[in-house]
KOLMI-152366 format. One record per residue (C-alpha): residue number from 1; residue in three letters; chain; x, y, z. Coordinates in nm, 2 decimals. Each point is the difference from the previous one (the first is absolute). Layout:
N
<pt pos="NUM" code="ALA" unit="A" xx="X" yy="Y" zz="Z"/>
...
***
This chain:
65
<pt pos="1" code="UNK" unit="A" xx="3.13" yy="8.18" zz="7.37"/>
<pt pos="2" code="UNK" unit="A" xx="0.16" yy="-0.15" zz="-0.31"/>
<pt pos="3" code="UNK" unit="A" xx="0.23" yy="-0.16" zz="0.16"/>
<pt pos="4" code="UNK" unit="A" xx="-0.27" yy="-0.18" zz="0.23"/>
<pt pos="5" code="UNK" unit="A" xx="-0.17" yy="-0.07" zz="-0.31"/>
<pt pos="6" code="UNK" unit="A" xx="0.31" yy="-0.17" zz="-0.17"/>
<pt pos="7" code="UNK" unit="A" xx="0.08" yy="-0.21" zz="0.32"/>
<pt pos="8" code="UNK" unit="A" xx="-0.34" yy="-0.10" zz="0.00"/>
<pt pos="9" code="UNK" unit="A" xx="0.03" yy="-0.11" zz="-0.40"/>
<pt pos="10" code="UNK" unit="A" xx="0.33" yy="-0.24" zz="0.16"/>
<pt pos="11" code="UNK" unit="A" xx="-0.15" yy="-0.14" zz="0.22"/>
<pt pos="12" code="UNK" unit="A" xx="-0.40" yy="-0.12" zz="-0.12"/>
<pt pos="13" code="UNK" unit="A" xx="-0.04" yy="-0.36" zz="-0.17"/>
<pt pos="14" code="UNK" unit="A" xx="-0.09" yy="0.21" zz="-0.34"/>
<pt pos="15" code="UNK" unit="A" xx="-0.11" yy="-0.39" zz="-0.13"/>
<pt pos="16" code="UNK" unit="A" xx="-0.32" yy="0.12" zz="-0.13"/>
<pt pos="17" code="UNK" unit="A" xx="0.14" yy="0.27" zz="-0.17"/>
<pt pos="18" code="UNK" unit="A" xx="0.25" yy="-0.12" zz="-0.20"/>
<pt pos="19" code="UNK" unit="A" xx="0.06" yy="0.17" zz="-0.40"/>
<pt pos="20" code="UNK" unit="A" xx="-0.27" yy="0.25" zz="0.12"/>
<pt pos="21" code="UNK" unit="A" xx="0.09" yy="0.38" zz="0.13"/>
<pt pos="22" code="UNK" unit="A" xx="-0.11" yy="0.06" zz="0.32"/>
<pt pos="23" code="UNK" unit="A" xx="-0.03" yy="0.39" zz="0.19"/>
<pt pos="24" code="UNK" unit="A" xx="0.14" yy="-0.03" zz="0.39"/>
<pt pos="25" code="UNK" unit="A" xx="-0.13" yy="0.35" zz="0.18"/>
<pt pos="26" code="UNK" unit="A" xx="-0.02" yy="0.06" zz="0.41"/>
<pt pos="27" code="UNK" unit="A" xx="0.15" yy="-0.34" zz="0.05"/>
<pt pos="28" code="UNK" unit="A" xx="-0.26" yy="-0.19" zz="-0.24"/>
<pt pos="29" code="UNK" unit="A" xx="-0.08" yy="-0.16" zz="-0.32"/>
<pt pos="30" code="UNK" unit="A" xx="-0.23" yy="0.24" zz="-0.13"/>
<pt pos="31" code="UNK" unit="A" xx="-0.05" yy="-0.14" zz="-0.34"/>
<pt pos="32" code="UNK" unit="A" xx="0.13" yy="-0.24" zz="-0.26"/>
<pt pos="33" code="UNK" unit="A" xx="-0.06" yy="-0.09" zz="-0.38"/>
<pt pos="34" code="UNK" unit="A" xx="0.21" yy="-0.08" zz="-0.31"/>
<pt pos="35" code="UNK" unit="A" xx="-0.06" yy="0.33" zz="-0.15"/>
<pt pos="36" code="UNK" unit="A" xx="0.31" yy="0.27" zz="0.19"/>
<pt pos="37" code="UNK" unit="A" xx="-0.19" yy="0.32" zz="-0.16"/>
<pt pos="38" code="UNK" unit="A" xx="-0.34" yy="-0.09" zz="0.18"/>
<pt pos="39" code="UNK" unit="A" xx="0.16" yy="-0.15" zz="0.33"/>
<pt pos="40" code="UNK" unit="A" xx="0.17" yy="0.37" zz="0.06"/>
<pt pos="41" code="UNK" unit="A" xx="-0.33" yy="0.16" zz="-0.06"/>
<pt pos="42" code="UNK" unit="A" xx="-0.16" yy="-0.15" zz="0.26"/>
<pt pos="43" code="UNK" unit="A" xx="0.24" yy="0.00" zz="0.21"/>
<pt pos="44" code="UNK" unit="A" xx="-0.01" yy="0.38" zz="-0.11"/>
<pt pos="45" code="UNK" unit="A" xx="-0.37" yy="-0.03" zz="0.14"/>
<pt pos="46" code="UNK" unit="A" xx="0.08" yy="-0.16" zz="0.32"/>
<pt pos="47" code="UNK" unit="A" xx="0.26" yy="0.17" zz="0.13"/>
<pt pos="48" code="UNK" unit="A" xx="-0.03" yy="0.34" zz="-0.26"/>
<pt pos="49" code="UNK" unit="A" xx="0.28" yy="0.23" zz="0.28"/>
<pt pos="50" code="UNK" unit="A" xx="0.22" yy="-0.37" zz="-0.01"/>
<pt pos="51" code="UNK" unit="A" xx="0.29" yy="-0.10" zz="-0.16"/>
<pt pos="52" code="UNK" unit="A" xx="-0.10" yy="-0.38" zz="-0.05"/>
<pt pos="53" code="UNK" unit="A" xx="0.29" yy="-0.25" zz="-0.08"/>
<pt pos="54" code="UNK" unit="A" xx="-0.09" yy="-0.15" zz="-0.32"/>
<pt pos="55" code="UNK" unit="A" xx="0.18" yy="-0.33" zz="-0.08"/>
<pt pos="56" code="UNK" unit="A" xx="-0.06" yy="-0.32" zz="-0.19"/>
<pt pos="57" code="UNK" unit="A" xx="0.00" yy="-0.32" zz="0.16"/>
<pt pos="58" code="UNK" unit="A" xx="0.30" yy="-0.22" zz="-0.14"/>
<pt pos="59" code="UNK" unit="A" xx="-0.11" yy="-0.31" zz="-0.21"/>
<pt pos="60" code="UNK" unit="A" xx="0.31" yy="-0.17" zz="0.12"/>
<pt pos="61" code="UNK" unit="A" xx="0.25" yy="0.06" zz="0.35"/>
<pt pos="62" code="UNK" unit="A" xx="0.17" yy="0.35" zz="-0.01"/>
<pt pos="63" code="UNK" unit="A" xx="0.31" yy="0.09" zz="0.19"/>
<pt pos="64" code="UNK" unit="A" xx="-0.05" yy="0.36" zz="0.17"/>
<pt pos="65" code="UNK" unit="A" xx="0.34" yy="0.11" zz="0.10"/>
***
């Protein structure tokens, strides 16, 4: 499942999101917010038997290599 939830994170316009952490889980944005400590938690909440991929959205381009 991680890896689905890291293609996903690729491949979304993550526009919206941008300087703020978002939780991907199942193939989804679960949640998002400028606070990393309180986005896990409720990503905790969501998907508690999950591992959610936790990642800040870039303010700027990023090369993933």
């Amino acid at each position: 499942m991680e890896n689905k939830n890291y293609n996903l994170f690729l491949k979304l316009d993550l526009s919206k999101y941008i300087g703020k952490w978002i939780a991907i889980c199942e193939g989804k944005i679960i949640c998002e917010g400028i606070n990393m400590k309180k986005v896990f938690g409720e990503a905790k909440k969501t998907c508690p038997n999950k591992r959610p991929l936790i990642v800040k959205v870039p303010e700027s381009e990023t090369m993933i290599f």
